[in-house]
C-alpha positions as a Python dict, from the first residue, in 0.01 Angstrom:
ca = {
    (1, 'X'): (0, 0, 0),
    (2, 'X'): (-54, 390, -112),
    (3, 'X'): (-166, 442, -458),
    (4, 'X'): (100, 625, -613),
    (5, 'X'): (-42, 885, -886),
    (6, 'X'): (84, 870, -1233),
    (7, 'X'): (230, 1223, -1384),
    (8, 'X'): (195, 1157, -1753),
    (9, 'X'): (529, 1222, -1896),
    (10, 'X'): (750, 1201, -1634),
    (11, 'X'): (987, 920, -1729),
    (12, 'X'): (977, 1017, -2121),
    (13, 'X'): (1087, 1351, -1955),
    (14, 'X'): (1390, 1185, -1807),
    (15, 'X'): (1711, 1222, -1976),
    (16, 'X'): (1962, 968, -1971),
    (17, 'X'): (2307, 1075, -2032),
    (18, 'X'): (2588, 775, -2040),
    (19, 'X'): (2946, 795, -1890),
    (20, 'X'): (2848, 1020, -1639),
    (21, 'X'): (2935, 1137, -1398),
    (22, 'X'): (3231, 829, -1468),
    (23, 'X'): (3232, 567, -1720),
    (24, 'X'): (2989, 267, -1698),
    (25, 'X'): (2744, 482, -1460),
    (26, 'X'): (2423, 606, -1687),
    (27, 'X'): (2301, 890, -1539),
    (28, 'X'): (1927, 1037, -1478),
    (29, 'X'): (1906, 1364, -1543),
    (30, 'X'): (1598, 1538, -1423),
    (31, 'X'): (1681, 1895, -1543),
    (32, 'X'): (1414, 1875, -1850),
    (33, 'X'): (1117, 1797, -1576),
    (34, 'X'): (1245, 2101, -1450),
    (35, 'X'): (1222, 2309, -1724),
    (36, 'X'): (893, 2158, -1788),
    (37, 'X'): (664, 2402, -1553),
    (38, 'X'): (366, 2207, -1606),
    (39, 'X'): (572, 1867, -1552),
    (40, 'X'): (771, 2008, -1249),
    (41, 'X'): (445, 2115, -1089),
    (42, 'X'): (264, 1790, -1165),
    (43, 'X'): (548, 1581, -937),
    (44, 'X'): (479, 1811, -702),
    (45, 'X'): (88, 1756, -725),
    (46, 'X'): (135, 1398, -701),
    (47, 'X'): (340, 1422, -350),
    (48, 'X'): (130, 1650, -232),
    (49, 'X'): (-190, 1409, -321),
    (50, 'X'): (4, 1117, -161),
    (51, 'X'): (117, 1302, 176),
    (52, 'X'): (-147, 1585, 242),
    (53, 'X'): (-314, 1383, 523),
    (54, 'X'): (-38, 1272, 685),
    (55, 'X'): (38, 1496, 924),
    (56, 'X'): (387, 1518, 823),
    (57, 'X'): (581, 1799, 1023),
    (58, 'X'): (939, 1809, 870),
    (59, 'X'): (1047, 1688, 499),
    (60, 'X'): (1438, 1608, 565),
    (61, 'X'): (1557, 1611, 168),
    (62, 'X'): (1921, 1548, 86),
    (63, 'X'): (2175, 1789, -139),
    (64, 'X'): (2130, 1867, -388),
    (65, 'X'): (1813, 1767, -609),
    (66, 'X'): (1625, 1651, -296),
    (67, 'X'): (1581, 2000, -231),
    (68, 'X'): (1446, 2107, -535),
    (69, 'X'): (1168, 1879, -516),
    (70, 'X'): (1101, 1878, -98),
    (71, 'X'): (1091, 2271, -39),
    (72, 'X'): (762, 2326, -285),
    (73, 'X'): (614, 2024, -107),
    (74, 'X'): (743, 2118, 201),
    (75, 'X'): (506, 2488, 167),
    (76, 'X'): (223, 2281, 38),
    (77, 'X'): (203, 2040, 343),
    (78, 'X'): (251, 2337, 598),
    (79, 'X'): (572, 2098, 706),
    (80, 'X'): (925, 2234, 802),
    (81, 'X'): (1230, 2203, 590),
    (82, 'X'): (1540, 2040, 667),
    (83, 'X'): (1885, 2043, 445),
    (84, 'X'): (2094, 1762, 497),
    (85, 'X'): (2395, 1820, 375),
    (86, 'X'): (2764, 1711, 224),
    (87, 'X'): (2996, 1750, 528),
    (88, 'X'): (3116, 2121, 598),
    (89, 'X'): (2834, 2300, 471),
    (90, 'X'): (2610, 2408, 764),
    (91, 'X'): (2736, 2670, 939),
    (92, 'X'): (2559, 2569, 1328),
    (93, 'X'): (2640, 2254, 1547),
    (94, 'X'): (2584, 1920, 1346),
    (95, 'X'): (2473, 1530, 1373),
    (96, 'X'): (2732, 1365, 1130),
    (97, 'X'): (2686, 1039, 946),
    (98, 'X'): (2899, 791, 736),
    (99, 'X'): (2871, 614, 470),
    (100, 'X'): (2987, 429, 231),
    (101, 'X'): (2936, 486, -218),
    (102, 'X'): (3022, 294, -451),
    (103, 'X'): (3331, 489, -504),
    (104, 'X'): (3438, 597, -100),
    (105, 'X'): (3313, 733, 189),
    (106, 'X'): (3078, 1036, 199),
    (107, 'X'): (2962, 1218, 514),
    (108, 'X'): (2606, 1369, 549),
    (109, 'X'): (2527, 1648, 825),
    (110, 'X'): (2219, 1782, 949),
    (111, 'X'): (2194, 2109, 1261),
    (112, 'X'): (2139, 1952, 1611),
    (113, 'X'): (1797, 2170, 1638),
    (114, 'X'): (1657, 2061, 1286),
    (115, 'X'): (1456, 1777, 1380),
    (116, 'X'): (1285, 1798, 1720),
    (117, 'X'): (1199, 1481, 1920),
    (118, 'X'): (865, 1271, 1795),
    (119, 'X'): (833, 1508, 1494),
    (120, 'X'): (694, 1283, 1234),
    (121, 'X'): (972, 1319, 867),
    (122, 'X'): (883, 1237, 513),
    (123, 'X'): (1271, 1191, 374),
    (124, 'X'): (1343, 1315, 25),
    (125, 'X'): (1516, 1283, -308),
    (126, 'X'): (1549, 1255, -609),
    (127, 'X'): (1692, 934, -685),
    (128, 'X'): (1702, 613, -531),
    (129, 'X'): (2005, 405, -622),
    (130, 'X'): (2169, 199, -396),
    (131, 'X'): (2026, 319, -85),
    (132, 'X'): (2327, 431, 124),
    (133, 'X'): (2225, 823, 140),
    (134, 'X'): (1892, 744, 215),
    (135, 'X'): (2028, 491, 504),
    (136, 'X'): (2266, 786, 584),
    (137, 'X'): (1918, 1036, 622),
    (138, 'X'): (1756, 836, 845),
    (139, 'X'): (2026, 783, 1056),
    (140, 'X'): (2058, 1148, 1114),
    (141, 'X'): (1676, 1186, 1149),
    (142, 'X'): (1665, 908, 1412),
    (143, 'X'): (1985, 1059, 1632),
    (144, 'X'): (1746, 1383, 1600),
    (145, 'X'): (1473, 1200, 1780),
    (146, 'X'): (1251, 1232, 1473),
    (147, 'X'): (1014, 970, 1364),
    (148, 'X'): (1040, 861, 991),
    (149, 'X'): (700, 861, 843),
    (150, 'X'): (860, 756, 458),
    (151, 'X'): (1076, 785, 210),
    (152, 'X'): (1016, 947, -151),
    (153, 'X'): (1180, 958, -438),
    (154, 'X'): (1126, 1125, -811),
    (155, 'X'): (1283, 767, -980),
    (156, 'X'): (1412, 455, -785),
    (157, 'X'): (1690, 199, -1058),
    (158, 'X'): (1573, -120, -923),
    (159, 'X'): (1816, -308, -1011),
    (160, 'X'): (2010, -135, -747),
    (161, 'X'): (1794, -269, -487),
    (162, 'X'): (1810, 43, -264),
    (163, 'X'): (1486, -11, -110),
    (164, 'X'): (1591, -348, 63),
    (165, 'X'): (1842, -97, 274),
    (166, 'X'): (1509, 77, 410),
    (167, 'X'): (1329, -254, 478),
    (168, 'X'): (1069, -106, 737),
    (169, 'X'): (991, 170, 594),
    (170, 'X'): (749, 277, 293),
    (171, 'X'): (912, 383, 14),
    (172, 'X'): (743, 589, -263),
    (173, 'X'): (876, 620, -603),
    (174, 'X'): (701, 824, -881),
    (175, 'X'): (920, 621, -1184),
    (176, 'X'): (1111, 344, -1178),
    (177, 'X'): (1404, 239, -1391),
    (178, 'X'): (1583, -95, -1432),
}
């Protein structure tokens, strides 16, 4: 088990904003870390101390807040970026995957080339709530050929229980909610 660094202020940073983005859901908005340079820059510090020595060659982060968090990283480690993305956004040949929310069926796409066989993956977000997107990632990443190294998350709701979906995997979380 990895010792997960604490960033001091990170869930008190957190806002929670009810009803959104329907009624019943609270959601977790993690704009004020953002506009928190020293905050947003500590998360990133405490990946970075996490997955610096582990040779990780691609960080695969999902649309839309994965990205903000797994590009900085991304230049830190020396590792490649990949954007997986809502269906119809990438404009070159795509792996497509389904799966089900709460509320439907979403599609996530990733380019054919973006992962290349054995290339060790650290896959990103921001949240981890019931665990279908991140299911959805690896999917993708394994079509690709692309070994998963982990999962990490900014804040896992564990009473979700989205990390039972990635049973075999590590999953890192920075804050957890219930």
């Amino acid at each position: 088990m990895i010792a997960v660094p604490t960033v001091p202020g990170l869930k008190e940073a957190i806002r929670n904003i009810p009803d959104f983005p329907k009624p019943g859901i609270l959601f977790r908005d993690i704009t004020p870390v953002l506009q928190n340079p020293d905050l947003f820059r500590s998360v990133i510090d405490a990946f970075e101390q996490i997955y610096k020595d582990r040779n990780i060659d691609v960080i695969a982060a999902v649309e839309s807040r994965g990205f903000i968090f797994a590009a900085p990283l991304a230049i830190r480690l020396g590792a490649g970026f990949v954007p997986l993305r809502k269906s119809g956004k990438l404009p070159y040949m795509t792996y497509k995957v389904h799966y089900a929310l709460e509320y439907g069926i979403e599609a996530l796409e990733m380019h054919v080339d973006a992962i290349k066989p054995g290339q060790r993956v650290l896959i990103m977000d921001d949240l981890l709530a019931t665990g279908g997107t991140a299911q959805a990632a690896a999917r993708l990443v394994l079509q690709a050929g692309g070994v998963i190294d982990s999962f990490a998350f900014v804040i896992e709701l564990t009473d979700l229980k989205g990390r039972e979906k990635l049973q075999g995997y590590e999953v890192i979380t920075l804050v957890q909610f219930l």
